[in-house]
N, C-alpha and C positions, 0 to 999 in steps of 0.2 A: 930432320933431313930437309935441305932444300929445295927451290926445284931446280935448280942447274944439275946437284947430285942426283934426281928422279931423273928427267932427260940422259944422263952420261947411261945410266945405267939400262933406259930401255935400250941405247943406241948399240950397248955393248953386249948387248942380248942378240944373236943373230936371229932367231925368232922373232921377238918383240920387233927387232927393228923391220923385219918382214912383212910383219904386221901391218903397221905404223907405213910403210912404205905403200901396201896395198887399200889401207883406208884415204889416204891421201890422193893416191892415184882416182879411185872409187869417185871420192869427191869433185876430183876435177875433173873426168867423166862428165858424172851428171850436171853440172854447171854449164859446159861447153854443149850440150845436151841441149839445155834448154835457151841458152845465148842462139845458138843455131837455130832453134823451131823459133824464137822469138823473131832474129832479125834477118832471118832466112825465109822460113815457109810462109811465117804469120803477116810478114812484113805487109805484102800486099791487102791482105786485109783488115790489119790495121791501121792504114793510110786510106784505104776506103771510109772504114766505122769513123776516121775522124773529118772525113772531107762531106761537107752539108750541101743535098741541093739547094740547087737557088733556082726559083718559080719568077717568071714576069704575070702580070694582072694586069688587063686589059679591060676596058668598058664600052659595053654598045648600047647605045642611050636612043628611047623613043619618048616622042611627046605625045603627050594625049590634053587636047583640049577641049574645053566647056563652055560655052557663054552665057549669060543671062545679061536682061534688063528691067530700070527700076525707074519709074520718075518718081522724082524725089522733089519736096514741096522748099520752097524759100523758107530757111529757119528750122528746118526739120529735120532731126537725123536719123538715116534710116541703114537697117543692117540687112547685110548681104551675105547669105551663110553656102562653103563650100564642103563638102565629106568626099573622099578621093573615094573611088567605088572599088570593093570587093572583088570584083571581076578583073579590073585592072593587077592588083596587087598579085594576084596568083600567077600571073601570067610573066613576071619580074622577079627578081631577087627582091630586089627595092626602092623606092623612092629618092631621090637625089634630090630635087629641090622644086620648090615652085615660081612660077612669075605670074604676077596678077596683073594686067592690064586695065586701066579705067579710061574710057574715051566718055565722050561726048562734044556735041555742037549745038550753035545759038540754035534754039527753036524755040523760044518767048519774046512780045515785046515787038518791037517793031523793027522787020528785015534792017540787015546791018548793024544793031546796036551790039555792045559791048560784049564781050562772052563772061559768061558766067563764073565766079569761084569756085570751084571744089577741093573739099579736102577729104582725103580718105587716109585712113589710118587700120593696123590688124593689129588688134593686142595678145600681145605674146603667150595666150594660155590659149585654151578650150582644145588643142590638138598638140601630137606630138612631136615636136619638133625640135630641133637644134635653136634655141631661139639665141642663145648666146653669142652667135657665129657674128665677127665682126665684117660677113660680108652683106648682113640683112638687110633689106631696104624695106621698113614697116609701115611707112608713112610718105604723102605728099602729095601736095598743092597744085594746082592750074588754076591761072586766073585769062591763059591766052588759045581756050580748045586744046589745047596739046595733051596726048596722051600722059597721064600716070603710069608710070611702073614701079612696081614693088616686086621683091626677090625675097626667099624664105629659105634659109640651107635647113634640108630637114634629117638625108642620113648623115649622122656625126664621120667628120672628116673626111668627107665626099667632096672629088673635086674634076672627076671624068681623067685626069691625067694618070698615064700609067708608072705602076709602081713593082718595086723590085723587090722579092722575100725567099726567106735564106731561112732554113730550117724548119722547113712548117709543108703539111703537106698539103696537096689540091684541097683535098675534101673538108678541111679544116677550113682553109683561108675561105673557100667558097661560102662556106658556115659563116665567118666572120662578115661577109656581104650579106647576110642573107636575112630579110626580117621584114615583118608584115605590121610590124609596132609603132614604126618610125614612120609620121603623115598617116595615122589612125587621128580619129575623133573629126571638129569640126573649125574647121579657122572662120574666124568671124572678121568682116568688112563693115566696117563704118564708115558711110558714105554722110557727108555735110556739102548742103550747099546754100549761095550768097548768091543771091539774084543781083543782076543790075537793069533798072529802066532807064532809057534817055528820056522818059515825059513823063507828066504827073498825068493824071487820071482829066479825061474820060479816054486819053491815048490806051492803046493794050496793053498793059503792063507783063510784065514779067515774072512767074510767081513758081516756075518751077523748071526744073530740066529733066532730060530724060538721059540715065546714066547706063553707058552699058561697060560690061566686066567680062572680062575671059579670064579664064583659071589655066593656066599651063603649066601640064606635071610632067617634070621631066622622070621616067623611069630608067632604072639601067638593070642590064645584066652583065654579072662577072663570068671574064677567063682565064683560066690558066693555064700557061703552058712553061715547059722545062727550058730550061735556058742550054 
């Protein structure tokens, strides 16, 4: 038997076809049933579950500064060591970047004469830092008094400019700012300096300078708020 012959036969069955009539009905009941709770009641909250907040992140940055001084001899090079303090770090989420400042002035030799060379250089270990960052300034020269500056990006993709985030919540991103690791240990300063005399001896010569260094740590803290 086929099924066109199956088919003819339930339909000629007034039962069967009763049947057949009330399981069909049944079905598209429960279909329309659930099409309705779907794009009816649920709608709304399933256009919520897929709509993501979006957070802005904002930074408020203090500096904390250090100074020290060194005379440093003609021909000699002498280190300058900074460790960012414990006390500060608690009081931040975290460190954002440092600036090293190196001054000095003539004070060898005979008033007026030439000013001195310096070179100062931080080699890229002993602390933790972003050393990579191709906005660092590690290293450099004075030969005319003029201040040295050096920059150290220390938390990774820290830049004080504010940023937009979508899917993540407060306390999370906050987490993502937040670390006591980054500008831990101790950055190290090599100071070099090249004396210059305008006379030979028994004139005062020239034989050393007196170098001074300020350490500025920029700290920041994170905010968020709902957009």
């Amino acid at each position: 038997m086929d099924d066109d012959n199956i088919l003819k036969d339930l339909f000629a069955d007034r039962t069967s076809k009763k049947t057949l009539i009330a399981v069909y009905s049944f079905v598209m009941l429960v279909l329309s049933y659930h099409a309705i709770i779907y794009f009816v009641v649920d709608a709304e909250k399933i256009i919520d579950r897929n709509v993501q907040d979006e957070y802005t992140v904002t930074f408020v940055e203090e500096a904390i500064s250090t100074s020290d001084s060194r005379v440093v001899a003609d021909g000699v090079s002498e280190q300058m060591d900074y460790i960012v303090s414990e006390n500060d770090f608690e009081r931040f989420h975290g460190l954002g970047y440092l600036q090293v400042v190196v001054s000095y002035e003539e004070t060898g030799g005979i008033d007026g004469g030439p000013c001195d060379t310096v070179s100062v250089n931080i080699p890229p270990n002993g602390a933790n830092a972003d050393w990579q960052n191709l906005n660092n300034t590690l290293s450099g020269t004075s030969d005319d008094c003029t201040d040295i500056n050096l920059f150290i990006a220390i938390f990774p993709n820290y830049n004080n400019s504010e940023q937009s985030v979508i899917g993540i919540q407060p306390t999370s991103i906050i987490e993502q700012w937040s670390s006591n690791d980054y500008g831990s240990g101790v950055f190290n300063l090599n100071i070099d300096v090249d004396t210059n005399s305008v006379a030979p001896s028994p004139y005062p010569q020239d034989d050393n300078e007196e170098i001074s260094v300020t350490w500025i740590a920029h700290f920041f803290n994170a905010n968020v708020e709902k957009v």
